[in-house]
C-alpha positions, 0 to 999 in steps of 0.5 A, spaced: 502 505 523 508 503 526 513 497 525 519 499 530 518 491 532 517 489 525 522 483 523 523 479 516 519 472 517 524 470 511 531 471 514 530 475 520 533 482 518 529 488 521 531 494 516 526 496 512 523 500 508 516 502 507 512 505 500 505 505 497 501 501 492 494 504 490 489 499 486 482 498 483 476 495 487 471 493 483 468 494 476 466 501 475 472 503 480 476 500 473 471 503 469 473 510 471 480 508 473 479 510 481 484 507 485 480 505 490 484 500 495 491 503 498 496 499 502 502 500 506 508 496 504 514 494 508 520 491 504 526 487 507 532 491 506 536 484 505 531 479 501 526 484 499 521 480 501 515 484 501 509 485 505 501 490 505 498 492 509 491 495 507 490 502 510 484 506 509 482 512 503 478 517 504 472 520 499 475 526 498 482 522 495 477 518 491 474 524 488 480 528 486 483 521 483 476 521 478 477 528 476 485 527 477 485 521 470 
């Protein structure tokens, strides 16, 4: 994922940093506390306006995320 022309839409700045944020889907993903959807984030490093991007997970992550609870 590249972001080298990524600018804040709040104050303009274009120094940013990134991280993950995993969370759950649905109510079995819950249940088995399976953290089905990832997401990239970009933070401003001025405002701290935050913003996620969805990225894909694969099967085998999903798998050692069960058995890693």
């Amino acid at each position: 994922m590249q972001h080298q022309n990524w600018q804040c839409p709040k104050c303009k700045n274009r120094e940013f940093e990134t991280g993950q944020v995993s969370g759950t889907g649905g109510f079995f993903s819950k249940f088995f506390n399976v953290q089905t959807q990832k997401f990239t984030t970009l933070t401003c490093t001025q405002c701290h306006y935050t913003e996620l991007y969805k990225t894909d997970t694969s099967t085998l992550h999903n798998v050692l995320d069960f058995f890693g609870n």
